[in-house]
Backbone as a printed PyTorch tensor [residue, N CA C, xyz], in Angstrom:
tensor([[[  1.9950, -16.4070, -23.8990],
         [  1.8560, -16.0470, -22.4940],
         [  2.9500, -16.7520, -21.6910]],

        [[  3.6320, -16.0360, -21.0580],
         [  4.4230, -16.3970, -19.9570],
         [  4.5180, -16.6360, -18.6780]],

        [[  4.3000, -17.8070, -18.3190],
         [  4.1700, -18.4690, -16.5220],
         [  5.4370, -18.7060, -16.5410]],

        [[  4.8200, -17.7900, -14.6270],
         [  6.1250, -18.0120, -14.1420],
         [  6.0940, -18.4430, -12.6850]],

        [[  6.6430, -19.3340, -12.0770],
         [  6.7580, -20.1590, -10.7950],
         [  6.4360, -18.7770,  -9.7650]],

        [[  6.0630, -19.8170,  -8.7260],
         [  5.9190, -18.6850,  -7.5030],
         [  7.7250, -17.8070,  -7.3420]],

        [[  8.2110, -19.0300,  -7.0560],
         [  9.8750, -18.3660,  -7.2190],
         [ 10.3160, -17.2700,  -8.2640]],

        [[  9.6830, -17.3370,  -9.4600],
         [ 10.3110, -16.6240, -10.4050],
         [  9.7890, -15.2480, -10.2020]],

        [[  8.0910, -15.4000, -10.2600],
         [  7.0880, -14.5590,  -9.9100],
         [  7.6060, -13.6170,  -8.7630]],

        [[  8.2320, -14.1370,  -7.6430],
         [  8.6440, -13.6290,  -6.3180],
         [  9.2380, -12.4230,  -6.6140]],

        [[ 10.7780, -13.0500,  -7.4350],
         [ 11.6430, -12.1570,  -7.6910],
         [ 11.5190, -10.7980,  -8.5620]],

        [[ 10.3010, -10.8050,  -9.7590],
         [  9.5840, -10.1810, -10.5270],
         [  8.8490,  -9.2490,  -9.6520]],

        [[  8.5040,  -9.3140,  -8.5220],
         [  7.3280,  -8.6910,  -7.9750],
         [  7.7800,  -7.8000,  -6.4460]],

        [[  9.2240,  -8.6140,  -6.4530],
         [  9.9130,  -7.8790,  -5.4360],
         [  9.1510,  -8.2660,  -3.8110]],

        [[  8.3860,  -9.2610,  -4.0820],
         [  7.6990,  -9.4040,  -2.9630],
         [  7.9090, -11.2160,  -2.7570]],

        [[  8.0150, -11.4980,  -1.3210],
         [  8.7390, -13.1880,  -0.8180],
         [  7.3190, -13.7070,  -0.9100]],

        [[  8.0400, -15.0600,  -1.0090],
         [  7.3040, -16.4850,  -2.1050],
         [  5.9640, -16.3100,  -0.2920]],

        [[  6.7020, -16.2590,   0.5100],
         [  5.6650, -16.0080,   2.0070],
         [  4.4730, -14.8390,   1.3070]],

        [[  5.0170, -13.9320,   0.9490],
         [  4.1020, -12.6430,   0.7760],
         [  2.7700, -12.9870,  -0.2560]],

        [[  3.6460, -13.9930,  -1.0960],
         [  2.2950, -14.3330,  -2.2690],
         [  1.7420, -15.4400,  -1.8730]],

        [[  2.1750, -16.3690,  -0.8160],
         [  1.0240, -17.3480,  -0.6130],
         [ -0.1300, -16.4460,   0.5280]],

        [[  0.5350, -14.9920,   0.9780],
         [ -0.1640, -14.8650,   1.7580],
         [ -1.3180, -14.4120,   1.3790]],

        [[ -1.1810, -13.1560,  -0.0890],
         [ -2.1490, -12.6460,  -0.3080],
         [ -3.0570, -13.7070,  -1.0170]],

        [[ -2.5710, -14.7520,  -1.4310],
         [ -3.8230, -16.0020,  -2.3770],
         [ -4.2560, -16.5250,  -0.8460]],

        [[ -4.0240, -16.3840,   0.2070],
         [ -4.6910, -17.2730,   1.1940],
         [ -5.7790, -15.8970,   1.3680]],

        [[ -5.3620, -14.6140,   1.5110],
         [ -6.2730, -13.7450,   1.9020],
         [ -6.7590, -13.2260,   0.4100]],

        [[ -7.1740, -13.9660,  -0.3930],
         [ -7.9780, -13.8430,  -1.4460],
         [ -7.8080, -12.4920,  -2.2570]],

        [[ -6.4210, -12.1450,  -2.4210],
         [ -6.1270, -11.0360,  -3.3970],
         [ -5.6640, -11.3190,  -4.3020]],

        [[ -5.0960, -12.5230,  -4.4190],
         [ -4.5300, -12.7720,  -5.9630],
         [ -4.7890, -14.0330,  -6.0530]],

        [[ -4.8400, -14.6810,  -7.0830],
         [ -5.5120, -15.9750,  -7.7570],
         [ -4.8920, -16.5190,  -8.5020]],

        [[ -3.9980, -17.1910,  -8.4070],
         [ -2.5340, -17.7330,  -9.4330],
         [ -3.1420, -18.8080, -10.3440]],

        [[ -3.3160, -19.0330, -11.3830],
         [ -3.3940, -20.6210, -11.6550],
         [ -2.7590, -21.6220, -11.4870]],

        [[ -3.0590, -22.7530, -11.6830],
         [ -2.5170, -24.2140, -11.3790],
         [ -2.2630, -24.8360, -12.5790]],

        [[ -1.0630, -25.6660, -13.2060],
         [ -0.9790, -25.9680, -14.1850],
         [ -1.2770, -28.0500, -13.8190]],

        [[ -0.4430, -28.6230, -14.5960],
         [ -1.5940, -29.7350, -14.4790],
         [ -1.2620, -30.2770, -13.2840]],

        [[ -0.0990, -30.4020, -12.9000],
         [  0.8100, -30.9440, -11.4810],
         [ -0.2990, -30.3250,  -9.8010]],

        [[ -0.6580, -29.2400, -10.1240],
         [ -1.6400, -28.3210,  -9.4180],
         [ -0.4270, -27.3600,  -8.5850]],

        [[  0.3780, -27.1340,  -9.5690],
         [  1.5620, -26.1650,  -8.9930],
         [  0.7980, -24.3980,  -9.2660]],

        [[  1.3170, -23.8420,  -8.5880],
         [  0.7600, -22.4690,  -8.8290],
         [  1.8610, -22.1180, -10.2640]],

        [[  0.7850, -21.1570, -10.8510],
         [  1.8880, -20.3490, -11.7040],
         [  1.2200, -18.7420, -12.3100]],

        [[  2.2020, -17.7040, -12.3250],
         [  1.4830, -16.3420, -12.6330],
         [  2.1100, -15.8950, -14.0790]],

        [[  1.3720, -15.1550, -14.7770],
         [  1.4110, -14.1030, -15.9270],
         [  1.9360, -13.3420, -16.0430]],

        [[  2.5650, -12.4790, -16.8580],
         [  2.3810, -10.9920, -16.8910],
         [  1.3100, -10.0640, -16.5840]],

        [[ -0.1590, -10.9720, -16.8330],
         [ -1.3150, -10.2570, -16.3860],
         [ -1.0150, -10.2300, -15.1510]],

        [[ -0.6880, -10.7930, -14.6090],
         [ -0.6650, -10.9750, -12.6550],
         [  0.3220,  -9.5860, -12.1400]],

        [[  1.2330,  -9.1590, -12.8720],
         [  2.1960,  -8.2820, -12.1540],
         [  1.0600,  -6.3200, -11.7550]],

        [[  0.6600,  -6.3680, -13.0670],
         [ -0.2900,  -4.9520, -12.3210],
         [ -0.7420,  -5.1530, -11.1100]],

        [[ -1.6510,  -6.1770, -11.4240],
         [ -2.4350,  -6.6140,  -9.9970],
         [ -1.6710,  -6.8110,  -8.8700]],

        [[ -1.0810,  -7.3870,  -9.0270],
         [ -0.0960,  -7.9590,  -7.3890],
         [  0.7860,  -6.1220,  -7.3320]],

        [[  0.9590,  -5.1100,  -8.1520],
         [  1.4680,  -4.1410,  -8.0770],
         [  0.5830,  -3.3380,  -7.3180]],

        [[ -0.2170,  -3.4210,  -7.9250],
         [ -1.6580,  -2.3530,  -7.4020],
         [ -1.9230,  -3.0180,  -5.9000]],

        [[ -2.5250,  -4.0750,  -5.8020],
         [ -2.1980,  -4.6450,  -4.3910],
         [ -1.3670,  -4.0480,  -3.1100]],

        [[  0.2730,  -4.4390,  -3.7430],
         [  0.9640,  -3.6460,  -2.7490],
         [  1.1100,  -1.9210,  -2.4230]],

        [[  0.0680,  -1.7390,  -3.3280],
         [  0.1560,   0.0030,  -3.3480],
         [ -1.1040,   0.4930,  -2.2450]],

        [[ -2.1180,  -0.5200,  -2.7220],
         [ -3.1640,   0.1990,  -1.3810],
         [ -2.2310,  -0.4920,  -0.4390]],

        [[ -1.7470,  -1.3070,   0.1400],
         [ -1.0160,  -2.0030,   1.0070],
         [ -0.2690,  -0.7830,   1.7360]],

        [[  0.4110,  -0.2600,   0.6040],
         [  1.3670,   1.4330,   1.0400],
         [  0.7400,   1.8090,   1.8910]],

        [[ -0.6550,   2.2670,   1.3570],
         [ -1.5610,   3.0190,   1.7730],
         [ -2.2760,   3.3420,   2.9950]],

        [[ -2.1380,   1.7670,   3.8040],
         [ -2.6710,   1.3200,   4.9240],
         [ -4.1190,   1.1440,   5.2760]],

        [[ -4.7220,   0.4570,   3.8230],
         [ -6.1730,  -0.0840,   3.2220],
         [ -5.7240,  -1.1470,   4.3740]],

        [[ -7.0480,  -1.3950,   4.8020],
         [ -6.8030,  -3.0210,   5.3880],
         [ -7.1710,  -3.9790,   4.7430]],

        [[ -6.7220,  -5.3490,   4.8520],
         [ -6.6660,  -6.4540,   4.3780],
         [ -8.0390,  -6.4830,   3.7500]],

        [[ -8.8670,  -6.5850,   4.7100],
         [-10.3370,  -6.8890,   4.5530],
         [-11.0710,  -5.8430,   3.2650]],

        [[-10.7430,  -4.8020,   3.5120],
         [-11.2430,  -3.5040,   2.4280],
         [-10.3930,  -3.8020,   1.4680]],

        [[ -9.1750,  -4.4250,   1.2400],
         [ -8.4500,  -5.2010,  -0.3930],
         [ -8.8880,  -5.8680,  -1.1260]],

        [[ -9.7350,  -7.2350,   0.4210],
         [-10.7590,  -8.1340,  -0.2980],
         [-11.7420,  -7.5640,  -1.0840]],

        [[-12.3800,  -6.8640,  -0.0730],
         [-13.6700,  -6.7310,  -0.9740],
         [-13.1520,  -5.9140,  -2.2870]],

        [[-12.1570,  -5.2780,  -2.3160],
         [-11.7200,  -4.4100,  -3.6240],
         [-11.4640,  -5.4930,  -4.7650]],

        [[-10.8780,  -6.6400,  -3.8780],
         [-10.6570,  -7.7320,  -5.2440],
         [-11.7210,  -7.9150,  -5.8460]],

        [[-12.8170,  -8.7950,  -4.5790],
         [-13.9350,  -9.0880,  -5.0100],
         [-14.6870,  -8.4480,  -6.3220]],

        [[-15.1300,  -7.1980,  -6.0500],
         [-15.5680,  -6.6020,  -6.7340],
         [-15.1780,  -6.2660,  -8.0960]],

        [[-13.1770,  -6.4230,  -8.1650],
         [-12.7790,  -6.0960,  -9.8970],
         [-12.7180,  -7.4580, -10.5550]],

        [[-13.0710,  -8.8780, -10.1060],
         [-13.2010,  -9.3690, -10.5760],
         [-14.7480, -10.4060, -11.0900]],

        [[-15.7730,  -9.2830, -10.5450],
         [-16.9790,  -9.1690, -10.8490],
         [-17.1410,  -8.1810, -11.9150]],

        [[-16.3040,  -7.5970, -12.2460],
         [-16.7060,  -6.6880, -13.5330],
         [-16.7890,  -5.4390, -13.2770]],

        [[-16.9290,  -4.7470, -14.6350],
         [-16.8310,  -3.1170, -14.9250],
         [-18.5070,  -2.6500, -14.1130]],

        [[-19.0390,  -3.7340, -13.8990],
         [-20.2690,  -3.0830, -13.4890],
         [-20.0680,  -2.4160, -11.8690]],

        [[-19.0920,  -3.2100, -11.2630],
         [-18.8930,  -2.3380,  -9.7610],
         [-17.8490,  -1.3840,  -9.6620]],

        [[-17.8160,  -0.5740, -10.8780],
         [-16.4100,   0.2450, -10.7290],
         [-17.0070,   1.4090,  -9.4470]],

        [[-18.5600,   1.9890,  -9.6250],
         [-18.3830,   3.0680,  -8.4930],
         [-18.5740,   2.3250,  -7.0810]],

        [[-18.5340,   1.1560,  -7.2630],
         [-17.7300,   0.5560,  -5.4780],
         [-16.8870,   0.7960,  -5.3780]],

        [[-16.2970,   0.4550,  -6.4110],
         [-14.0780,   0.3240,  -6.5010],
         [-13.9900,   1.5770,  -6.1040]],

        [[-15.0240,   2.4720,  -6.8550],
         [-14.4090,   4.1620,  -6.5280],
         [-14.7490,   4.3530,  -5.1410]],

        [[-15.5080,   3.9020,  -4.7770],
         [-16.5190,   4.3120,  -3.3050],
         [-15.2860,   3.6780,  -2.3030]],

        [[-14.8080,   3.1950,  -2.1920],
         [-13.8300,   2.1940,  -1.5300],
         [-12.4500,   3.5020,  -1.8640]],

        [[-12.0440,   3.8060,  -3.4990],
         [-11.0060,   4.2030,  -3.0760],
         [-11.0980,   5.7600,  -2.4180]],

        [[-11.9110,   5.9040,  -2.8030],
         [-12.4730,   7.4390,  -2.4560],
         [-12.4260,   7.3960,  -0.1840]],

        [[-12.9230,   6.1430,   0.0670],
         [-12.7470,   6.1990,   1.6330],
         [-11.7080,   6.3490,   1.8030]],

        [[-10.9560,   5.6160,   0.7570],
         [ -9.3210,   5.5250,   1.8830],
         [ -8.2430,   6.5010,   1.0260]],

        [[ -8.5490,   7.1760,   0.3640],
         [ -8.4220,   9.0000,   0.3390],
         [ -8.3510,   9.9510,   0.8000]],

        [[ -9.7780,   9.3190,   1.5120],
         [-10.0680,  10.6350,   2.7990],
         [ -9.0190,  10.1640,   4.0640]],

        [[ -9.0390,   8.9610,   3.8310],
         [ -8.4490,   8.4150,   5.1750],
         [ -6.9780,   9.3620,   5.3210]],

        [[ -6.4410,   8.8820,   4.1930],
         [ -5.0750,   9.5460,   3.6000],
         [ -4.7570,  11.2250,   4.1600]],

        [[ -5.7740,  11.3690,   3.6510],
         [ -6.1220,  13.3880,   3.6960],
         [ -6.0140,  13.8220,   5.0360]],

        [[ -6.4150,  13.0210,   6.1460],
         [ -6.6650,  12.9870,   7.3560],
         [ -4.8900,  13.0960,   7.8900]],

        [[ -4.9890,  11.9600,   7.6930],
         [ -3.6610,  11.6550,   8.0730],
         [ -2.4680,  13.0130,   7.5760]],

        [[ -2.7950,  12.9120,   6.7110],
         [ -1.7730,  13.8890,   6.3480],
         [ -1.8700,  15.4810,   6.6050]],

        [[ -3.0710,  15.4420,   7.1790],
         [ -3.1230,  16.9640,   7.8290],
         [ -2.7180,  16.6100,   9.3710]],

        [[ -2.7190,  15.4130,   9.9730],
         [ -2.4040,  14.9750,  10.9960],
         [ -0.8840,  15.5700,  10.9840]],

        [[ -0.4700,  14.9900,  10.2960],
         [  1.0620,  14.6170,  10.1230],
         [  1.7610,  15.8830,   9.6750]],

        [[  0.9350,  16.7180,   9.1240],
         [  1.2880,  18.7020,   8.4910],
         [  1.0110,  19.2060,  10.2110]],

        [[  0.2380,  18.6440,  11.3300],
         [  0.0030,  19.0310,  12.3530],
         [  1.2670,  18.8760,  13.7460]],

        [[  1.7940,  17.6560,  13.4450],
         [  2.9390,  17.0470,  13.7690],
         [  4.0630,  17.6840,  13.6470]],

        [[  4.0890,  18.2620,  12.2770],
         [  5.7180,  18.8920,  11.7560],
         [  5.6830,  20.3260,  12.1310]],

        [[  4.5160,  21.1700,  11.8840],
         [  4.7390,  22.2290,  12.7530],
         [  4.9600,  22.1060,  14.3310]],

        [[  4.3780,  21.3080,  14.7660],
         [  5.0280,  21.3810,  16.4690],
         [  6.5030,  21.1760,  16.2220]],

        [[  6.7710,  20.1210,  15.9230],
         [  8.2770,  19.9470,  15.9030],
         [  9.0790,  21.3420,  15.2820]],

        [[  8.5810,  22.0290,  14.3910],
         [  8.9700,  22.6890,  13.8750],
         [  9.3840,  23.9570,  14.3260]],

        [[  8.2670,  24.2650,  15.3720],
         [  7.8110,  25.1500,  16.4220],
         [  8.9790,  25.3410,  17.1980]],

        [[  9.0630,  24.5550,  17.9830],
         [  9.6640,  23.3640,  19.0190],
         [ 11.2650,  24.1360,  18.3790]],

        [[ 11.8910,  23.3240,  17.3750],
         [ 13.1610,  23.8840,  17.2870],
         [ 13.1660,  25.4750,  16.9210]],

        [[ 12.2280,  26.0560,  16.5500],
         [ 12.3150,  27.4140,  16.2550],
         [ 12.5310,  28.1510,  18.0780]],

        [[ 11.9310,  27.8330,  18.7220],
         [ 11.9140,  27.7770,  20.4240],
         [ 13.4160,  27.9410,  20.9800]],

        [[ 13.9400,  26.6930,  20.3710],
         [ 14.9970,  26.1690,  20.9430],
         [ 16.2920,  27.0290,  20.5680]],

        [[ 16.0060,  27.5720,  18.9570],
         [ 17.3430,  28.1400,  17.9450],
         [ 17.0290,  29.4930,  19.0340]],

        [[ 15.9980,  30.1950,  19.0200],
         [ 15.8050,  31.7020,  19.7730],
         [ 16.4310,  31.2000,  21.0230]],

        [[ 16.3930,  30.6130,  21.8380],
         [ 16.8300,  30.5160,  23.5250],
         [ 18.1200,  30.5730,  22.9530]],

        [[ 19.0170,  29.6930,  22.1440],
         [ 20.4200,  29.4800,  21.7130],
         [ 21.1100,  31.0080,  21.4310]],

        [[ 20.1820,  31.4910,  20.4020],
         [ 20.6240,  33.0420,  20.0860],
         [ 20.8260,  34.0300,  21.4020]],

        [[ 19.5190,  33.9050,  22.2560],
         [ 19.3290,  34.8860,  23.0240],
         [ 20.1970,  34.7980,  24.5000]],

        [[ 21.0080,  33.3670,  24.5750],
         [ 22.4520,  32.9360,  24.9880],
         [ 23.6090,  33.3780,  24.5580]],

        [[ 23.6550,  33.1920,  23.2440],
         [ 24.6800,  33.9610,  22.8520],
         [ 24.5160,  35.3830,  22.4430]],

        [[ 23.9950,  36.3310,  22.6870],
         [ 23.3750,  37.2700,  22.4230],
         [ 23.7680,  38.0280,  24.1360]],

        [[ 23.4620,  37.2380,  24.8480],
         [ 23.3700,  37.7840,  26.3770],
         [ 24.9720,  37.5680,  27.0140]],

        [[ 26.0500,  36.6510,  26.5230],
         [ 27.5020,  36.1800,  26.7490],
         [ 28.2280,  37.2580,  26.1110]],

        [[ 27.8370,  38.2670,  24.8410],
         [ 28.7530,  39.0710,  24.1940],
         [ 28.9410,  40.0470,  24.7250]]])
């Protein structure tokens, strides 16, 4: 098994030595301590701290990460929380993104508006 310093870990994870004390202060990742009581992470650690920054993408909040930690490191017995949790912020997603399919047709609209007035300018000058 391979430990590796917060520094090394950092660079591995693409995420600043700030970013990982932040998520062990907000209880998403759990580094061990070797005897000095220095932090140090795994290879086991990189999914996790991966998966992490992915609901992170997602715009899960902090608090709904916790309890997501909480729960995978209580065991296979709370997986339909884990699901119940990811399944909310799915929908959340779905939302949004019909939001945002709602957004691009206006805009879309909008220059279709704009190209016809342009035509019907040059159309009316010839």
């Amino acid at each position: 098994m391979t430990k590796y310093s917060i520094g090394q870990f950092s660079k591995l994870s693409n995420l600043s030595i700030d970013t990982l004390r932040y998520y062990e202060k907000q209880e998403l990742i759990f580094p061990k301590r070797d005897q000095a009581n220095r932090r140090f992470y795994t290879d086991h650690d990189l999914p996790w701290i991966d998966f992490i920054h992915r609901l992170k993408k997602t715009g899960m909040p902090i608090k709904k990460m916790r309890e997501y930690t909480k729960l995978r490191y209580e065991g296979n017995s709370t997986i339909p929380d884990r699901i119940l949790i990811l399944n909310k912020q799915l929908a959340t997603l779905q939302f949004e993104e019909k939001r945002l399919q709602e957004h691009i047709k206006f805009v879309e609209e909008k220059i279709e508006t704009y190209n016809l007035l342009l035509l019907r300018d040059i159309v009316e000058h010839i």
